[in-house]
C-alpha positions in Angstrom: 51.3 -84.4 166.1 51.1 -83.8 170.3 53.8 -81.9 171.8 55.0 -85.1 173.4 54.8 -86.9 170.1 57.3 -83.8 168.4 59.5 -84.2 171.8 59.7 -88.1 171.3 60.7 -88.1 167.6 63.2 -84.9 167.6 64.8 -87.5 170.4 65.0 -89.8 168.5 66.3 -88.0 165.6 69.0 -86.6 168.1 70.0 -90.2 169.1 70.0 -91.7 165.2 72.7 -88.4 164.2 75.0 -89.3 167.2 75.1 -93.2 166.5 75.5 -92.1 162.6 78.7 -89.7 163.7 80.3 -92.3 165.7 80.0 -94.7 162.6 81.2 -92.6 160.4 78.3 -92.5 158.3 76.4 -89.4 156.3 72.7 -88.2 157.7 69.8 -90.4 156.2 68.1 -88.8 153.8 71.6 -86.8 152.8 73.8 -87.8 149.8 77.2 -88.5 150.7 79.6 -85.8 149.5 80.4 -86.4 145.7 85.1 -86.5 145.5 86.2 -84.7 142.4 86.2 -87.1 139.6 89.0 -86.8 136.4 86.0 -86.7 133.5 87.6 -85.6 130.4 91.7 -86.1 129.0 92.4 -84.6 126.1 95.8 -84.4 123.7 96.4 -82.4 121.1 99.0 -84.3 118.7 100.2 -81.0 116.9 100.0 -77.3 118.7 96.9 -75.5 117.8 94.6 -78.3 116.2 91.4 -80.3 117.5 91.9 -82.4 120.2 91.2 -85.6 121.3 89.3 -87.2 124.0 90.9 -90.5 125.0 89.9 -93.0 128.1 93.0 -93.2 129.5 96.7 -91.7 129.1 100.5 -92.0 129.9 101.5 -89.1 131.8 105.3 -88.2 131.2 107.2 -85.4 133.1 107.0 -83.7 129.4 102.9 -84.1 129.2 100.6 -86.4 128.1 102.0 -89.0 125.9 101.4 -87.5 122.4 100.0 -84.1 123.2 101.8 -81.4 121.5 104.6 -83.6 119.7 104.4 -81.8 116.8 104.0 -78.7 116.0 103.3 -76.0 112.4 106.6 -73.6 111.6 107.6 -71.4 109.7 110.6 -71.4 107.4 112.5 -69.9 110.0 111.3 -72.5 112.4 108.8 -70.2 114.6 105.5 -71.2 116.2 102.5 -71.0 113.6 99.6 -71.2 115.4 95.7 -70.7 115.6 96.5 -67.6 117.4 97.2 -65.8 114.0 95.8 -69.0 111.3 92.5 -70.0 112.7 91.5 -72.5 110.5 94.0 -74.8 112.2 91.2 -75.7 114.6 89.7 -78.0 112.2 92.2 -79.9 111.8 91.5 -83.2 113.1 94.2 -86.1 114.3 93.9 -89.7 114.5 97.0 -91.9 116.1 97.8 -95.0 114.4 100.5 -97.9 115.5 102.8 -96.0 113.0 102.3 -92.3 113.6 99.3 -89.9 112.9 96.9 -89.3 110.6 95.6 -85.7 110.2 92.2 -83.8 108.1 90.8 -81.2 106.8 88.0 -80.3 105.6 89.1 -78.3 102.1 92.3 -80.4 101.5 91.9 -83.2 98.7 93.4 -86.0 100.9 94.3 -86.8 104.4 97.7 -86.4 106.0 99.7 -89.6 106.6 102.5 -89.1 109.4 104.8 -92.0 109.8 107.7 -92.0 112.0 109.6 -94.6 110.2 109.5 -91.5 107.0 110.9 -88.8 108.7 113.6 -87.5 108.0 114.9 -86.7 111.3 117.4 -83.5 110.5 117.6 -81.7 113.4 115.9 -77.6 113.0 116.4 -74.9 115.0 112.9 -73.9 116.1 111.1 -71.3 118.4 108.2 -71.5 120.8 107.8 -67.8 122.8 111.5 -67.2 123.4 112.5 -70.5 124.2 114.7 -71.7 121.3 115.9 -75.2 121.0 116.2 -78.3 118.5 113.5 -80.2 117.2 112.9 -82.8 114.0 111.9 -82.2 110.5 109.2 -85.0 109.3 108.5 -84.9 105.8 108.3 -82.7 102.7 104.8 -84.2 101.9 103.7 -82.9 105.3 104.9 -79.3 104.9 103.2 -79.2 101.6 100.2 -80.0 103.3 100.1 -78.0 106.1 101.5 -75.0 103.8 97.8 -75.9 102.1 96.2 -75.1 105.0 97.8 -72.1 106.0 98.3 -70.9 102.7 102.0 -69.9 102.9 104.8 -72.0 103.0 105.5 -74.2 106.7 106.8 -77.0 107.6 105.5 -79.7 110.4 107.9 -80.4 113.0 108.3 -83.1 115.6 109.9 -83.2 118.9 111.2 -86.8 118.9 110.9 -89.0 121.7 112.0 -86.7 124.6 111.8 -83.1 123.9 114.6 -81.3 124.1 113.1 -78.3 125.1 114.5 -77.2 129.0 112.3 -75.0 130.7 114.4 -74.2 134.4 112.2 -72.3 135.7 109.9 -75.5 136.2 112.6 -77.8 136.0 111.6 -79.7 133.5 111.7 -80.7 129.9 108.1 -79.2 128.1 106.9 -80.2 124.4 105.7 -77.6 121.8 102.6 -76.5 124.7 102.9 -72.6 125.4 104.6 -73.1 129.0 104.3 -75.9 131.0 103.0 -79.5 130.4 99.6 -79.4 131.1 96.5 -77.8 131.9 93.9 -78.3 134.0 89.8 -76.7 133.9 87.0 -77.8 136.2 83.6 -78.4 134.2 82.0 -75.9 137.4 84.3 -73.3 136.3 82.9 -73.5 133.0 79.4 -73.6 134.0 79.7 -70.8 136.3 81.6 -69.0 133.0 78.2 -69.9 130.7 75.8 -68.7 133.5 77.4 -65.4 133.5 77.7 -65.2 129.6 75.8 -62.8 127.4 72.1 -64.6 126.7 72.5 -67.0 124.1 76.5 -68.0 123.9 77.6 -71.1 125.6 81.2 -72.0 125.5 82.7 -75.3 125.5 85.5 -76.7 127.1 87.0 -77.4 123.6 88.1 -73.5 123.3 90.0 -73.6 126.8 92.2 -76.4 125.1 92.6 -78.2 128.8 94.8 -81.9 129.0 92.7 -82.7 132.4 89.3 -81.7 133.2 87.8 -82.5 136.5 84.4 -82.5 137.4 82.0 -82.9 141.0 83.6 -79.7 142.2 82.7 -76.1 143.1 83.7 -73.2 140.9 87.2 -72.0 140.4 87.9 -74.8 143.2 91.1 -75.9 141.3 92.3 -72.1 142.4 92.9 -73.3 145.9 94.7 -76.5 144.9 98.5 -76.8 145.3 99.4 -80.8 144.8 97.1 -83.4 143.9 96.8 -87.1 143.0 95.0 -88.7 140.2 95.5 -92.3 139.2 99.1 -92.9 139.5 100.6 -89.6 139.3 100.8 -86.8 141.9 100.5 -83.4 140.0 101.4 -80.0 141.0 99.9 -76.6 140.2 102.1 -74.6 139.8 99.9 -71.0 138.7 96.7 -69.5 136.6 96.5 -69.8 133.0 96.5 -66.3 131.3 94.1 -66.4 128.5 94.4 -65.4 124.8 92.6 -64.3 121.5 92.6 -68.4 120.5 89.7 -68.9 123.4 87.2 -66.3 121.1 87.8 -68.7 118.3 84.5 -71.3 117.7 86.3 -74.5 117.6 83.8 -75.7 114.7 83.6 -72.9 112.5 87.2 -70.9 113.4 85.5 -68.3 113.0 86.3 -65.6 116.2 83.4 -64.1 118.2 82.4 -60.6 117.4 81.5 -59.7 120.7 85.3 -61.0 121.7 83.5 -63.8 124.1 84.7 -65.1 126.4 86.9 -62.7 127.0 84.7 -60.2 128.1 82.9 -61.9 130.4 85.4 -63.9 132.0 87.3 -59.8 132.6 84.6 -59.1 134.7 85.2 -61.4 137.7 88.7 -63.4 136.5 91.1 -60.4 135.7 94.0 -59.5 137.7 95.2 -55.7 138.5 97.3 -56.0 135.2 94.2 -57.1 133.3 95.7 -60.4 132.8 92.4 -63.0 132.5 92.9 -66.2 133.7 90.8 -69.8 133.6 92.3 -72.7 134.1 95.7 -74.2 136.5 99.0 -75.0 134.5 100.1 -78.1 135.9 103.3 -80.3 135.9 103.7 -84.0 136.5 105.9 -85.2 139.7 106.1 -89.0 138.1 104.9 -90.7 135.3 102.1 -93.2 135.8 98.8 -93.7 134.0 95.5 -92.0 134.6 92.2 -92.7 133.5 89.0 -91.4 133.2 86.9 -91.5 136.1 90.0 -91.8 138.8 89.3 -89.9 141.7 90.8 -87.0 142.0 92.5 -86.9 145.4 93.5 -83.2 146.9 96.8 -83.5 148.6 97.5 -79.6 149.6 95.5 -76.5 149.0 97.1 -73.0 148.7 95.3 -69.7 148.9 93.1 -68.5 146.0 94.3 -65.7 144.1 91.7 -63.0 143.9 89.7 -61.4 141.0 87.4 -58.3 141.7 84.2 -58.9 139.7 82.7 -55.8 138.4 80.0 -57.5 136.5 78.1 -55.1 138.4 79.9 -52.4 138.2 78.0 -49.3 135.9 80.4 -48.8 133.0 80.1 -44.9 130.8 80.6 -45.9 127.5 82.8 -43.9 125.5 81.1 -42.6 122.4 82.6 -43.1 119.4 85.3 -40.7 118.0 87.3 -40.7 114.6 90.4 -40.6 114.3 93.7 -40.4 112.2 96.7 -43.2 112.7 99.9 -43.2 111.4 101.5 -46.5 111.7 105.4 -46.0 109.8 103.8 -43.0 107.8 100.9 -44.9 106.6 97.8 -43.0 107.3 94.0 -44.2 108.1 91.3 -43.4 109.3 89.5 -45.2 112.6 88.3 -44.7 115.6 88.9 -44.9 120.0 86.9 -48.3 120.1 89.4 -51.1 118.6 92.7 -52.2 119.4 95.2 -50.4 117.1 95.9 -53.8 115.7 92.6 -54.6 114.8 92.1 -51.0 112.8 95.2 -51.8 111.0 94.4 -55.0 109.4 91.1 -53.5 108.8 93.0 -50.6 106.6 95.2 -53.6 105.1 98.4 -52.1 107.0 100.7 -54.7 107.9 101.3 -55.0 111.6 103.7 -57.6 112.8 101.9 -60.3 115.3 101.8 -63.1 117.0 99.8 -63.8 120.5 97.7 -60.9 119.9 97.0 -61.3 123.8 99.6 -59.2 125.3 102.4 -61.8 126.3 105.0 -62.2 123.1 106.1 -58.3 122.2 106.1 -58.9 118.4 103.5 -55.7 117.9 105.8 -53.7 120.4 105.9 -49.6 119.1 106.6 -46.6 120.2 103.8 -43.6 120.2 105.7 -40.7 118.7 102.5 -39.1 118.9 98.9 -38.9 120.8 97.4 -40.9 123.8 96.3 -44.5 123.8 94.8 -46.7 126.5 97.6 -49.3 126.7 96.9 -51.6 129.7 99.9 -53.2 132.0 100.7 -56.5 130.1 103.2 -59.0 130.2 105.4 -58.2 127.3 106.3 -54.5 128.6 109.0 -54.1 130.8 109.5 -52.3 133.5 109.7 -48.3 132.9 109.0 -49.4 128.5 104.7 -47.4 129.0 106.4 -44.4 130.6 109.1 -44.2 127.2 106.3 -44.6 125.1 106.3 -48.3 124.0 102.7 -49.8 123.2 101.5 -53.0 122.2 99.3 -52.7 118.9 97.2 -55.7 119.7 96.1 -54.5 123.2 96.5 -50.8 123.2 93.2 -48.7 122.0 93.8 -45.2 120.9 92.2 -42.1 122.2 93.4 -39.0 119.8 95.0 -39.0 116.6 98.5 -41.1 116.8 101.6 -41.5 115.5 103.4 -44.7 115.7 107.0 -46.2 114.3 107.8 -50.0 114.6 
């Protein structure tokens, strides 16, 4: 090609991009800029069990119609969970026109869950530290699901409107953790899998997310404040700490040994506290339907909160050292690797538990004796590290300890 010949067509290429800009149209040869897209909705009919992926949903200002309505207890009427009982992540749900069906694997027969049998007596139950009434179902369904967990529970259900009042959202919530619903961008897990140890590859199906959203950058749900999918405008309202349940394989409930993802995603989605956080908790503004596919429509952004990553950072690994624990006066032997938790199950010392992430205090001590590593978390208060008080499922320890509960 002549110089005149280059001049000629760059002219004309000039002339095409400034009749395509006053049209409103994208560069030929360019693809037109993909809108994020609602792929996947998911409900999970009783806390802490498989979900299911459905076309289309009614979104209430309580959740997703049917996600979370019922949920495992204890005598007492606390929150059993996978957390603790993994094997409740093979439970599988079905709905039917008059209730819910529910399986697994080692149990003889399948769970039948009518709402015209329940019993309906109101029960005090707990979920974190909000307390408030829910239903009892059936006596054939605590038997079952005392099967499965291998002590004695009973299934609760939190009739049609939940009367559980959370005011710092304003809102009525189901059995969920915190807030209605969650939301996780496929790209976020991608970018997760890419960073992952060679090998592992996580699904979505250990984040446990209600709405997942896809044609969209990594982490880009970070920067969203209100948004509109379907007929429902949605607000974000802040980042989903993460917990033990996410190292459980969804499959097998069997947890990863190399505490995945976890330990990746503390690399470049921790906070100063060493909080680790995937995923947006979200609340509904209306009800309305959405559907798969709907367009996911970004009404007001907000600044992204920010993680250091130190995935390159040049760690010194501690060598290993043994040490002696006390926990109450019973003595064992173990080591400044593991949580203190984790070393006393090992020993078969009973340590009171529940979130093993941090957030709920039931593993709260006090170190009579010793150091530990015992990070910033949620459940310690203000001033609680410089008395002494450690969390067994979080804290590692350094020397030999001693610990009351």
């Amino acid at each position: 090609m002549s110089q005149s010949e280059f001049e000629h067509q760059n002219e004309l290429e000039r002339k095409l991009a400034k009749i395509e800009a006053t049209l409103g149209l994208a560069p030929i040869g360019l693809e037109n800029k993909q809108d994020a897209v609602l792929s996947q909705i998911n409900v999970y009919p009783v806390k802490s069990i498989t979900g299911i992926e459905l076309s289309s949903s009614w979104v209430e200002k309580q959740g997703l119609s049917f996600d979370r309505r019922f949920m495992v207890a204890d005598m007492n009427g606390r929150m059993v969970t996978a957390r603790e009982h993994h094997q409740m992540v093979r439970i599988k749900s079905a709905l039917t026109a008059s209730g819910l069906v529910l399986t697994y694997p080692e149990a003889k027969e399948s769970l039948h869950l009518r709402f015209d049998e329940f019993e309906n007596q109101e029960v005090e139950c707990q979920v974190w530290n909000d307390t408030f009434s829910a239903y009892s179902t059936h006596p054939k369904a605590n038997d079952w699901a005392s099967f499965v967990i291998g002590k004695p529970v009973q299934i609760l259900f939190t009739g049609e409107q939940s009367n559980r009042q959370r005011e710092k959202i304003q809102t009525n919530v189901s059995f969920a953790d915190g807030y209605p619903l969650l939301l996780a961008s496929q790209a976020s897990l991608d970018e997760l899998n890419a960073r992952s140890p060679e090998g592992i590859a996580h699904s979505m199906a250990q984040f446990r997310p209600n709405i997942v959203v896809s044609n969209t950058e990594a982490f880009a749900e970070d920067g969203w404040k209100r948004i509109r999918i379907g007929e429902v405008e949605f607000e974000i309202v802040k980042p989903c700490m993460r917990c033990v349940l996410t190292t459980v394989n969804p499959k097998t409930a069997m947890r990863s040994e190399k505490n995945e993802p976890l330990n990746t995603l503390a690399k470049f989605r921790a906070d100063e506290t060493g909080g680790i956080f995937f995923g947006q908790n979200v609340i509904a503004k209306n009800e309305g339907l959405i559907r798969a596919g709907d367009v996911v429509e970004v009404l007001e952004t907000k600044e992204k909160e920010f993680y250091p990553d130190t995935s390159q950072d040049v760690v010194e690994v501690e060598p290993v050292k043994k040490i002696t624990i006390s926990i109450d006066g019973n003595l064992f032997e173990g080591d400044n690797q593991s949580t203190l938790l984790e070393q006393a199950e090992k020993a078969g010392v009973p340590v009171a538990n529940s979130c093993r992430s941090g957030f709920c205090g039931t593993c709260k001590m006090t170190l009579e004796s010793g150091k530990v590593d015992q990070p910033d978390m949620p459940a310690l208060f203000p001033g609680e590290i410089d008395e002494g008080k450690v969390l067994a499922c979080c804290c590692v320890p350094k020397t030999d300890v001693e610990l009351v509960s």
